[in-house]
VEXDREN-799352 format. One record per residue (C-alpha): y, x, z. Coordinates in Angstrom, 2 decimals, m for minus. Layout:
% VEXDREN-799352
@yy = Y | xx = X | zz = Z
...
% end
This chain:
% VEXDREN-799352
@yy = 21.02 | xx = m19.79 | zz = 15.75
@yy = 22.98 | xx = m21.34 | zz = 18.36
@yy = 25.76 | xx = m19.39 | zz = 19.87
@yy = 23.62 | xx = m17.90 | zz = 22.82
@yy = 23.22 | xx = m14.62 | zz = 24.26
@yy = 19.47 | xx = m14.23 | zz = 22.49
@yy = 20.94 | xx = m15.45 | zz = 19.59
@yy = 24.07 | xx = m12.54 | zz = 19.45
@yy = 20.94 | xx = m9.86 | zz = 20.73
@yy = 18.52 | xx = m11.01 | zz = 17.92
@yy = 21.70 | xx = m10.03 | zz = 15.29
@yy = 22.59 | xx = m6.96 | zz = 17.24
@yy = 18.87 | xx = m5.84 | zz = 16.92
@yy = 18.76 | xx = m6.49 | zz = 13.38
@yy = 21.68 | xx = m4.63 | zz = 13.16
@yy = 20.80 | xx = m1.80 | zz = 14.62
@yy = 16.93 | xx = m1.90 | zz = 13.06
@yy = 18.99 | xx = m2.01 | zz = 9.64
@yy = 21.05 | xx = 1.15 | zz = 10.12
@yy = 18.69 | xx = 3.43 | zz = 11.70
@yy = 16.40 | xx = 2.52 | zz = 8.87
@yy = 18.73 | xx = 3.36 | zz = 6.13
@yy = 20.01 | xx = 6.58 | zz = 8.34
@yy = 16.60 | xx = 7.97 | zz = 8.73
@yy = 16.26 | xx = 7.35 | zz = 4.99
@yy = 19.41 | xx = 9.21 | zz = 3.90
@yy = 18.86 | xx = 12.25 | zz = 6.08
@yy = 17.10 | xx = 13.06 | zz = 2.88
@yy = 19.63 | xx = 12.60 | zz = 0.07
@yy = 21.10 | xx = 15.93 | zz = m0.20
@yy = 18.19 | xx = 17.86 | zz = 1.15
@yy = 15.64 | xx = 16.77 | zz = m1.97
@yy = 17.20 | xx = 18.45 | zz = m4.88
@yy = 16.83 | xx = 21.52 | zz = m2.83
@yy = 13.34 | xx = 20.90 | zz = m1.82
@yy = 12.38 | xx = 19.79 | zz = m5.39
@yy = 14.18 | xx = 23.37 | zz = m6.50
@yy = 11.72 | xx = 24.90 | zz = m4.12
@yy = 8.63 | xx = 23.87 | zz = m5.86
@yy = 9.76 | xx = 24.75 | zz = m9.39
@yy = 12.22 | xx = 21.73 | zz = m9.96
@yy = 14.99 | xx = 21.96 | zz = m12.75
@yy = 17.86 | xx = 19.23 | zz = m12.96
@yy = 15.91 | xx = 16.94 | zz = m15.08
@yy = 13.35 | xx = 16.95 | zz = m12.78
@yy = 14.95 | xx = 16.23 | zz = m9.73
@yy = 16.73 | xx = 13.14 | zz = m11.88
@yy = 13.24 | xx = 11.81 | zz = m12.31
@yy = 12.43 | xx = 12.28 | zz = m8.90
@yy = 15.71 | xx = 10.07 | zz = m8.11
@yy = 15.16 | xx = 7.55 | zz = m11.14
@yy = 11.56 | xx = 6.70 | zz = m10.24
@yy = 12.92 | xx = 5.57 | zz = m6.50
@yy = 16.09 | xx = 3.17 | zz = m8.30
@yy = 13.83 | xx = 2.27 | zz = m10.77
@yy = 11.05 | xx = 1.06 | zz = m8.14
@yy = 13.34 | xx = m0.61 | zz = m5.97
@yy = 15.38 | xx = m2.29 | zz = m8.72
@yy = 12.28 | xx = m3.75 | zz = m10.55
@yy = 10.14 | xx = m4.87 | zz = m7.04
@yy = 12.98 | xx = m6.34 | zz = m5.44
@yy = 12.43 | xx = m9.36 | zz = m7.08
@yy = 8.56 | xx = m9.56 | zz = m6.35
@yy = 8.82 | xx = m8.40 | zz = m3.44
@yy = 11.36 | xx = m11.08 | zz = m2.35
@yy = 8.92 | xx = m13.87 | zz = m3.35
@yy = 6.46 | xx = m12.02 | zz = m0.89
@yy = 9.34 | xx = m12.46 | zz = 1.39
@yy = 9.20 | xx = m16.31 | zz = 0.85
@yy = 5.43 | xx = m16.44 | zz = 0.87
@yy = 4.64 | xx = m13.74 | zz = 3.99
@yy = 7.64 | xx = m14.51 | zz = 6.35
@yy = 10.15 | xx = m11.98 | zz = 6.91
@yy = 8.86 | xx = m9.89 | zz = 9.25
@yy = 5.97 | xx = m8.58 | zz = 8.04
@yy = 8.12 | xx = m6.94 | zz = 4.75
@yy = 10.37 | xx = m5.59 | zz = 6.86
@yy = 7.75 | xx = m3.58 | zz = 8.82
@yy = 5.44 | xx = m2.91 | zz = 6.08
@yy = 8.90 | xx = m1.80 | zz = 4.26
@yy = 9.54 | xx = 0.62 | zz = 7.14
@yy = 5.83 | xx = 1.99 | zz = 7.09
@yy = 6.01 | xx = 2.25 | zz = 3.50
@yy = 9.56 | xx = 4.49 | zz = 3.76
@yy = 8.31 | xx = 6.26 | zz = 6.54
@yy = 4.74 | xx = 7.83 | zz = 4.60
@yy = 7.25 | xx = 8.78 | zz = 1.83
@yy = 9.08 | xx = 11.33 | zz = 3.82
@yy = 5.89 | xx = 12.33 | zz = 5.42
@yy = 3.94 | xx = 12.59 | zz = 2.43
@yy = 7.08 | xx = 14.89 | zz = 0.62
@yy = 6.08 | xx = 17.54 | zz = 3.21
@yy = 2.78 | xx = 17.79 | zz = 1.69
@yy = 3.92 | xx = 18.04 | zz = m1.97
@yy = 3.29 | xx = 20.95 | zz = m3.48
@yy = 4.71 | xx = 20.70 | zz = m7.06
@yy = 7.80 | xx = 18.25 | zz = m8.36
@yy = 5.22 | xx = 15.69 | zz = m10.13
@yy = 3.66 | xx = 15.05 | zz = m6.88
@yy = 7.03 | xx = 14.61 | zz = m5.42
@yy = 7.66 | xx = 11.55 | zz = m8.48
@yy = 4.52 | xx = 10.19 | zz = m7.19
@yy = 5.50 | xx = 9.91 | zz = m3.39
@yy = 9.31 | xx = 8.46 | zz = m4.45
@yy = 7.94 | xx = 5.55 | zz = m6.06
@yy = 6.61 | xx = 4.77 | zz = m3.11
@yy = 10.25 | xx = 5.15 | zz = m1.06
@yy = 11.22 | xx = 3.03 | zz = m3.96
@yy = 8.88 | xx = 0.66 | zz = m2.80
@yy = 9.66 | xx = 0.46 | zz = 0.95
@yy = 13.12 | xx = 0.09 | zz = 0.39
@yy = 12.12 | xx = m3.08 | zz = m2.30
@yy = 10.37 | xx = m4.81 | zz = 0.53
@yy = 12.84 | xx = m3.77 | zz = 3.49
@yy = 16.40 | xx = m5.16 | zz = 2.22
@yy = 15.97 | xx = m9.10 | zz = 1.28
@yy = 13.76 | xx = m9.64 | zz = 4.51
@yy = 16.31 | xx = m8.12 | zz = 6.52
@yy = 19.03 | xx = m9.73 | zz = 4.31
@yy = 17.09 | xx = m13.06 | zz = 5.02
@yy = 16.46 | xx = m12.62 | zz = 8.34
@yy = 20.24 | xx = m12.23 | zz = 9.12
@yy = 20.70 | xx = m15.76 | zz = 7.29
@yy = 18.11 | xx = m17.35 | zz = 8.87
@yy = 19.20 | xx = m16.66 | zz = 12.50
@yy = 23.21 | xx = m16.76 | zz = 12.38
@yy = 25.11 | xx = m19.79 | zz = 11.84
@yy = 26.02 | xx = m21.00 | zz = 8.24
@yy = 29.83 | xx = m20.97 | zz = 8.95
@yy = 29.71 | xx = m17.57 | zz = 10.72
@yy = 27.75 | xx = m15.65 | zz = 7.87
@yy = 30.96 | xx = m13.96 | zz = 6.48
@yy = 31.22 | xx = m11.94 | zz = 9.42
@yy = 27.60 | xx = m11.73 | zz = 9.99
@yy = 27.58 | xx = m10.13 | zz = 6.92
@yy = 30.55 | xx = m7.95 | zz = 7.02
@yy = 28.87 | xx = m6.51 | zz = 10.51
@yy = 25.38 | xx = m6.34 | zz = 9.19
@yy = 26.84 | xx = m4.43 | zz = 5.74
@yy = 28.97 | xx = m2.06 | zz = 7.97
@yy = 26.28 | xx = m1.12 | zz = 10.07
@yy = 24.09 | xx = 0.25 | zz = 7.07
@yy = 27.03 | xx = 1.50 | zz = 5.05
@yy = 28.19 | xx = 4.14 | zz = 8.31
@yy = 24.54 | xx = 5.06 | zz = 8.35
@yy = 24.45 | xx = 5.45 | zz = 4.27
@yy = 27.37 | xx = 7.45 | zz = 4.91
@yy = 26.30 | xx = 9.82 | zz = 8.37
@yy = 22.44 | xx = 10.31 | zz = 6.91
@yy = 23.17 | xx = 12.40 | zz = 4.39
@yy = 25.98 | xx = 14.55 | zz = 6.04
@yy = 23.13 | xx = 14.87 | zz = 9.04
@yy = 20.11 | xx = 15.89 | zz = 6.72
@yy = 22.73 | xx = 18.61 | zz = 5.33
@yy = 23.10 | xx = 19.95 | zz = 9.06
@yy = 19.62 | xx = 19.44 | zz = 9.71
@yy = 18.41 | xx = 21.27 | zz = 6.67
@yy = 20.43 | xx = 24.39 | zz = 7.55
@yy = 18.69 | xx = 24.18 | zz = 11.01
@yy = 15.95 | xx = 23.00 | zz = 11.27
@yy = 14.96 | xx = 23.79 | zz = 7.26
@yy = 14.13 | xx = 21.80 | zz = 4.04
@yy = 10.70 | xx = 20.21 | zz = 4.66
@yy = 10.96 | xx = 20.06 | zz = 8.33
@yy = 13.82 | xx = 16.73 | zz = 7.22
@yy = 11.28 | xx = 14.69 | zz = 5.83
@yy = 9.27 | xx = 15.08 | zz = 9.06
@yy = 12.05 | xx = 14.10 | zz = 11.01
@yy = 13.25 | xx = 11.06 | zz = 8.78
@yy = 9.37 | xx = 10.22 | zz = 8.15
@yy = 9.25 | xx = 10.43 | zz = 12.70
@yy = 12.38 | xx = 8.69 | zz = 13.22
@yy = 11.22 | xx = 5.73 | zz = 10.09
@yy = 7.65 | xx = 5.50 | zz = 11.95
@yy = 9.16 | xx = 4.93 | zz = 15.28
@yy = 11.41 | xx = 2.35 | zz = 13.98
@yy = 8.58 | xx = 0.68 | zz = 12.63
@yy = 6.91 | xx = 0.10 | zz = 15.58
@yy = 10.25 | xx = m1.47 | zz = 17.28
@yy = 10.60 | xx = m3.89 | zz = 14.65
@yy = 6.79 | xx = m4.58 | zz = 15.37
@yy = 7.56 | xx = m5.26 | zz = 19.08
@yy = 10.70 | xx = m7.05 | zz = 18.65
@yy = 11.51 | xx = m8.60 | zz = 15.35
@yy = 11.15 | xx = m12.86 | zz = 15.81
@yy = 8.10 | xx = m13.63 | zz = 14.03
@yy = 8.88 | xx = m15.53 | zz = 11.26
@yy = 6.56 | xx = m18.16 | zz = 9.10
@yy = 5.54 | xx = m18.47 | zz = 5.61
@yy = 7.85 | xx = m20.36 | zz = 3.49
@yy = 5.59 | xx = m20.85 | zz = 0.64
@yy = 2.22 | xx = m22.96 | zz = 1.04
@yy = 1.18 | xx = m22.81 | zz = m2.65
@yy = m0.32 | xx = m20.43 | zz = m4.41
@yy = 0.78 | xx = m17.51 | zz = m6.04
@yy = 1.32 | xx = m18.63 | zz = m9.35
@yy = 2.57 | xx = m22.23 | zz = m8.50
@yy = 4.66 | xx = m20.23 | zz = m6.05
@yy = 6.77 | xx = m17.70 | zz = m8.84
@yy = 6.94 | xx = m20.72 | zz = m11.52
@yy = 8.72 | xx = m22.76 | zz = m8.50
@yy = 10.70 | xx = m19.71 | zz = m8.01
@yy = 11.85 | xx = m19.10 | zz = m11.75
@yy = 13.85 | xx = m22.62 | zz = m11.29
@yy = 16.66 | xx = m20.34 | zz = m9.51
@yy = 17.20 | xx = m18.68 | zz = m12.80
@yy = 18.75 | xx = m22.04 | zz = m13.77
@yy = 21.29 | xx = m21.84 | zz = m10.66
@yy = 24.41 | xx = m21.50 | zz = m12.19
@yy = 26.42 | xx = m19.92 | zz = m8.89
@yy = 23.51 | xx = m17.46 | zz = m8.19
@yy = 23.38 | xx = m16.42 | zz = m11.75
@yy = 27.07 | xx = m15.86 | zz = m11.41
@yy = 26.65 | xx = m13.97 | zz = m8.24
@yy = 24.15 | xx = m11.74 | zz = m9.55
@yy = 26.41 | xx = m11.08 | zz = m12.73
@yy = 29.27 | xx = m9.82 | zz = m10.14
@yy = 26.53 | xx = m7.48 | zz = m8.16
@yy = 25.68 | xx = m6.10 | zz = m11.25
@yy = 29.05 | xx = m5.66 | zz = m13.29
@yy = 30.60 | xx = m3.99 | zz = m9.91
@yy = 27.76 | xx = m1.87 | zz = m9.41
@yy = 27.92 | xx = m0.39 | zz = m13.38
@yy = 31.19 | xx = 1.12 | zz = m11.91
@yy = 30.48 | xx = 2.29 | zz = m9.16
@yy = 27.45 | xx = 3.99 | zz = m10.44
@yy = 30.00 | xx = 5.43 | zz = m12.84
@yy = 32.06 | xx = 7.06 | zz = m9.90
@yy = 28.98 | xx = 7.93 | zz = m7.40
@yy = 28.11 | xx = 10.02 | zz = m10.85
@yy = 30.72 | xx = 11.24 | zz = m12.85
@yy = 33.91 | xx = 11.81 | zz = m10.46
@yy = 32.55 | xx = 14.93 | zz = m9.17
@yy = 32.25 | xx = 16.09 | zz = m12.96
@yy = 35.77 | xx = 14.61 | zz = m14.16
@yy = 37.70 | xx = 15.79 | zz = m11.06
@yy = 36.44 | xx = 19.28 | zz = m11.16
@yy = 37.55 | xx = 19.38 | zz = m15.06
@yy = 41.04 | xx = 18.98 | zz = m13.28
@yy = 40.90 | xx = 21.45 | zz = m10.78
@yy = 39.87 | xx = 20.02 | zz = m8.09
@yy = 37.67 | xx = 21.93 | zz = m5.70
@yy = 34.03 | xx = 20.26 | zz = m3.95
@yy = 36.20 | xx = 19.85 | zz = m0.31
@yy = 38.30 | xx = 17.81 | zz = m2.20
@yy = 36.30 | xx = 15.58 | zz = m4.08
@yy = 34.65 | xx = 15.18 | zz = m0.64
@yy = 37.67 | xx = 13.53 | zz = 0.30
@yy = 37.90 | xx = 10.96 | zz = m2.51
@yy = 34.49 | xx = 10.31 | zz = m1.55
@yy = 35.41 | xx = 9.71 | zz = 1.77
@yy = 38.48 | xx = 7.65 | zz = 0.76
@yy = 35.88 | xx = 5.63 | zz = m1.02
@yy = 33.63 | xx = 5.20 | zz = 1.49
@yy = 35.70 | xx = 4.62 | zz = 4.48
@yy = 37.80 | xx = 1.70 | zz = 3.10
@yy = 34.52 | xx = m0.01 | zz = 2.26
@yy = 33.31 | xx = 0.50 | zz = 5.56
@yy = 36.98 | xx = m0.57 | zz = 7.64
@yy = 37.04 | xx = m3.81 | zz = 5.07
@yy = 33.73 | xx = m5.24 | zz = 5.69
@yy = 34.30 | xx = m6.99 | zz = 8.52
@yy = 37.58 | xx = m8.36 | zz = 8.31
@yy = 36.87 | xx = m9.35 | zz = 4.98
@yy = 33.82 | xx = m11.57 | zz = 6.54
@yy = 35.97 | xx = m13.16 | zz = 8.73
@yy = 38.23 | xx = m14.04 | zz = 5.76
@yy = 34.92 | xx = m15.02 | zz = 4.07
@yy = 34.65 | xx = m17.61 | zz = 6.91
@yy = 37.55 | xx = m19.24 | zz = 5.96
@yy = 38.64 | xx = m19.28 | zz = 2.86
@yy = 36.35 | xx = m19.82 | zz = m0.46
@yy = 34.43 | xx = m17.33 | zz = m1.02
@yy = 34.32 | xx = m17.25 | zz = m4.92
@yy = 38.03 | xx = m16.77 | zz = m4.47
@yy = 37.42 | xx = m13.35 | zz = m2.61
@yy = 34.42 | xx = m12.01 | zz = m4.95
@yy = 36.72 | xx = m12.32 | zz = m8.01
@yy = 39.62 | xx = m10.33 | zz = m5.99
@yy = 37.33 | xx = m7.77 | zz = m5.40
@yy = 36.42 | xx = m7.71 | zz = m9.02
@yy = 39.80 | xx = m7.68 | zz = m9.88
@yy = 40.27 | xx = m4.23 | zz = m8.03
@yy = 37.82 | xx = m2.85 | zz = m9.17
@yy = 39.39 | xx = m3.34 | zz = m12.97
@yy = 42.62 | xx = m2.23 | zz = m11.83
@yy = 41.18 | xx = 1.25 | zz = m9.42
@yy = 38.83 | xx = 2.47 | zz = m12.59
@yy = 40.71 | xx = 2.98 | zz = m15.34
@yy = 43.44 | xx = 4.22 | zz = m13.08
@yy = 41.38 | xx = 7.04 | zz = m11.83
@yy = 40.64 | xx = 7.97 | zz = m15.00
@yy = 43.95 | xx = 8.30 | zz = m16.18
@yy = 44.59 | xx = 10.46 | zz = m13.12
@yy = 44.83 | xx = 14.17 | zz = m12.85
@yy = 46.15 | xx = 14.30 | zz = m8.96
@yy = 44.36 | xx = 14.68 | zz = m5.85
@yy = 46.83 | xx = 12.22 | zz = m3.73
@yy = 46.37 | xx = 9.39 | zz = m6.86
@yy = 43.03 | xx = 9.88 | zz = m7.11
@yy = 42.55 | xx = 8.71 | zz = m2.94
@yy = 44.77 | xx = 6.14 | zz = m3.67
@yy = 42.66 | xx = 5.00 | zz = m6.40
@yy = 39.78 | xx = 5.48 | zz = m4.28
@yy = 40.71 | xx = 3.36 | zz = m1.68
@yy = 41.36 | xx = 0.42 | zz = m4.47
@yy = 37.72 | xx = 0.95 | zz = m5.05
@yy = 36.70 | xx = 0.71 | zz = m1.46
@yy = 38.39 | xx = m2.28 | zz = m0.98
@yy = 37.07 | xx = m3.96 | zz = m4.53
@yy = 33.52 | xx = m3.31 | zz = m3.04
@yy = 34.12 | xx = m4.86 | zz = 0.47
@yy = 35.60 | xx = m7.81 | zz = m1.44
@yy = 33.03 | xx = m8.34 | zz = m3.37
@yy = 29.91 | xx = m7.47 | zz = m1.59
@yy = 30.85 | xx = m8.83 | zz = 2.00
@yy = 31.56 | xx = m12.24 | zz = 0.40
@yy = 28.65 | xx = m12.39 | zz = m2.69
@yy = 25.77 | xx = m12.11 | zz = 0.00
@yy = 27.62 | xx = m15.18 | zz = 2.17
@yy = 28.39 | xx = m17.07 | zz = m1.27
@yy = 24.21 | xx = m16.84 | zz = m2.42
@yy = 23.23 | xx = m17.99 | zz = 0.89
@yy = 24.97 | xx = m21.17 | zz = 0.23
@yy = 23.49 | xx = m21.73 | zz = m2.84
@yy = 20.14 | xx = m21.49 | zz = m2.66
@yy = 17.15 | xx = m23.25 | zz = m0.45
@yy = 15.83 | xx = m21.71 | zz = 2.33
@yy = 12.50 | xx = m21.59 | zz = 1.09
@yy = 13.66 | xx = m19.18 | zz = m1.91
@yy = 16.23 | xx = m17.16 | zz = 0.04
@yy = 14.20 | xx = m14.20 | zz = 0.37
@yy = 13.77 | xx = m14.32 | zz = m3.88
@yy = 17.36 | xx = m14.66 | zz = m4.20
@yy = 18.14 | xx = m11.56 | zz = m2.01
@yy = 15.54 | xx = m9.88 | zz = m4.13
@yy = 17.27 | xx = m10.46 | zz = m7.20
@yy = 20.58 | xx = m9.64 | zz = m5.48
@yy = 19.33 | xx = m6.08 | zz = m4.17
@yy = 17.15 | xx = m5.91 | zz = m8.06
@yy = 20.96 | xx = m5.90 | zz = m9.21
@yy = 22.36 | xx = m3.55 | zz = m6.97
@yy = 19.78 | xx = m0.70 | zz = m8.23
@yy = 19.52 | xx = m1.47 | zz = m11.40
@yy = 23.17 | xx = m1.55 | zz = m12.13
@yy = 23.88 | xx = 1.37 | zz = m10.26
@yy = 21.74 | xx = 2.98 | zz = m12.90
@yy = 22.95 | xx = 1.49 | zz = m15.80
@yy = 26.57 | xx = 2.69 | zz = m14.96
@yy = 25.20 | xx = 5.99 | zz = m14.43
@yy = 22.69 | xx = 6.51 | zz = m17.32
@yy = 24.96 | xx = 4.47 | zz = m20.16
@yy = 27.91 | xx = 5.94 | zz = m19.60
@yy = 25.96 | xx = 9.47 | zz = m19.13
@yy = 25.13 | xx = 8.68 | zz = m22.40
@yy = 28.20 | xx = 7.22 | zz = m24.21
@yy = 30.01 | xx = 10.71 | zz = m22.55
@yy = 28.53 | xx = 12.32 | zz = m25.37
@yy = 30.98 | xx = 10.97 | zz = m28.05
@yy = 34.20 | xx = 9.79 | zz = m25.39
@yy = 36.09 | xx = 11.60 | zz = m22.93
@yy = 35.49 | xx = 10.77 | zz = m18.87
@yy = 39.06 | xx = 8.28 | zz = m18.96
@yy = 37.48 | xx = 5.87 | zz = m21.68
@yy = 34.26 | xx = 5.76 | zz = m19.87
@yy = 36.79 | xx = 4.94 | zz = m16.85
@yy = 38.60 | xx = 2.33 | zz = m18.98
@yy = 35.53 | xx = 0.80 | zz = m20.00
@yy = 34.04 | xx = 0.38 | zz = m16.48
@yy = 37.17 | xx = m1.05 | zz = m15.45
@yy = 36.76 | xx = m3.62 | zz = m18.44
@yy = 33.64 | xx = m4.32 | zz = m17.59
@yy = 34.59 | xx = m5.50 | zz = m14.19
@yy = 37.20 | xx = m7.77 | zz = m15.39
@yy = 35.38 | xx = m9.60 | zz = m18.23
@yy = 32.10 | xx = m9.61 | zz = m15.46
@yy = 34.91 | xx = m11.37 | zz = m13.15
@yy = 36.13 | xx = m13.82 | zz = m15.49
@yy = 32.57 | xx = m14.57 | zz = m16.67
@yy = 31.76 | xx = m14.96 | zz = m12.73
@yy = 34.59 | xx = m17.57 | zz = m12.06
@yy = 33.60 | xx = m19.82 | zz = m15.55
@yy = 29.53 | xx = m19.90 | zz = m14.14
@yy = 30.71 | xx = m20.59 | zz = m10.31
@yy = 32.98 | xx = m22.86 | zz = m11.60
@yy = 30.35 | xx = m25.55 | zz = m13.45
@yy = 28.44 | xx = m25.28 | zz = m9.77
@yy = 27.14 | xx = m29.33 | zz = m8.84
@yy = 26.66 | xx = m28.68 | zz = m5.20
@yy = 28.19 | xx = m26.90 | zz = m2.54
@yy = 25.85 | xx = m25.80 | zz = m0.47
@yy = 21.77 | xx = m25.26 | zz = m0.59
@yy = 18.88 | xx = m27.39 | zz = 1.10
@yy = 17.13 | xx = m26.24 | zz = 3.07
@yy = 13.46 | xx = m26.93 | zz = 4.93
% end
């Protein structure tokens, strides 16, 4: 992309495409557990409802970022959006919690096919030396609406009531849809082969040594933070603290992720970026096991915002960094695998330690997250480090 005004409106759009999608899909985070409790739901139920969407999106990322490769981006991105959008719709017709399983596989599915091609798309149109910050914008853009969806589908519940949110986020998801159809750039395939000959071609990036590092980082950072999304509320309450407050670790959290992205892409721009994913690592081994060992509402923010800032580190700089190593052709794969990590080690840092909190107390789980980040960050810089090129081809 050339530094033109279509080229800046093409980024804004995708921008703005990419956080309205994701807001109109969170309006339904907090209202589903009480939906699900409507129809007969009990808390093992609604954590299959939730598993069966991270478990679809971890596992078709990856296929469905081939399809990315093969299809062009565009059409993912929409059919991802049309795919999200019959999921809410659907949940208002769902009349018993297996039926509601059913219908999250498919939001699973939608969000698979939705974040590489929009992840690609924003490579393929901004300028290789300006993708920190491309990046750090894009990133901020869907973290505010991660952030605002849910708080809204709270309000909204109360208002408007339970089922009538997944007709608005299904409405809102639909009508997106149909401005992504009007004015996404259409995009061609990448792949000419066929389908087979295509994913053997494809398994060659299993044997690139800086992507396999960067999907290492996505996935040791994301075991702790899995741990926190899960188990703070549990281990601060244990201490006292009340839900307004652990609200405001959250936010702590949250905020300094959000703030950080786009500074931190600028920084991306100019300094190397393997350099910034390990800091963010780093603070992330340092902010865990200190919040466990915590028992303070004022340390526990602080800690919190050594978090946030680990994850903008890391994440506004990993995306740039697997750009640069990988071709064109197979960038929509690669974000596949990177979003496949995301997910799935979300879920392992919520479901392992879930289980090892049977036999250890909530600040060794903390310690052992933290660990986890640093030997995932030294194990990052000794794979990056054996890297024989610098940058990707590309077609």
């Amino acid at each position: 992309m050339t530094h033109t005004k279509h080229g800046r409106a093409s980024f804004v759009l995708l921008c703005l495409i990419g956080s309205a999608t994701f807001f109109s899909s969170y309006l339904r985070i907090p209202v589903l557990p009480l939906f699900a409790a409507t129809l007969g739901a009990g808390p093992a139920q609604v954590g299959l409802i939730n598993g069966a969407f991270m478990v679809t999106a971890g596992i078709l990322s990856i296929p469905a970022g081939l399809l990315v490769d093969r299809l062009g981006r565009t059409k993912p991105v929409i059919g991802g959006i049309v795919a999200t959008a019959a999921s809410s719709l659907l949940v208002t017709q769902c009349s018993s919690p297996l039926q509601l399983v059913a219908v999250y596989l498919l939001f699973g599915a939608g969000l698979a096919a939705f974040a590489p091609a929009m992840l690609s798309l924003v490579a393929d149109i901004v300028p290789s030396e300006r993708l920190g910050r491309a990046y750090g914008w894009y990133t901020t853009a869907i973290y505010v609406a991660m952030t605002i969806g849910p708080a809204t589908g709270g309000y909204l519940a109360k208002t408007v009531g339970l089922r009538n949110v997944f007709l608005v986020s299904g409405t809102m998801l639909a009508t997106m849809a149909l401005l992504a159809l009007l004015v996404l750039p259409r995009t061609a395939a990448r792949h000419k082969t066929e389908l087979h000959a295509a994913l053997a071609a494809s398994l060659t990036l299993l044997h690139n040594r800086p992507l396999r590092a960067c999907l290492l980082a996505t996935t040791g950072s994301c075991i702790g933070f899995g741990l926190f999304l899960t188990f703070l509320p549990l281990f601060a309450a244990s201490h006292g603290l009340d839900p307004g407050q652990v609200g405001l670790v959250f936010a702590a959290q949250a905020i300094t992720n959000v703030v950080g992205r786009v500074p931190i892409g600028m920084i991306a721009d100019r300094l190397e970026r393997r350099l910034l994913v390990s800091a963010g690592l780093f603070c992330l081994a340092l902010a865990l096991p200190a919040l466990g060992q915590t028992t303070q509402l004022s340390w526990m923010v602080l800690c919190a915002v050594g978090m946030g800032i680990g994850m903008a580190f890391t994440f506004t700089a990993i995306s740039a960094l697997i750009v640069e190593q990988v071709p064109t052709v197979q960038r929509g794969l690669a974000m596949g695998m990177y979003n496949s990590c995301i997910y799935l080690g979300m879920m392992t840092g919520s479901t392992a330690m879930g289980i090892a909190f049977k036999w250890v107390d909530y600040p060794t789980g903390f310690v052992a997250a933290g660990v986890i980040a640093l030997l995932t960050m030294l194990l990052f810089l000794l794979l990056i480090s054996k890297r024989t090129n610098n940058a990707a081809t590309t077609c």
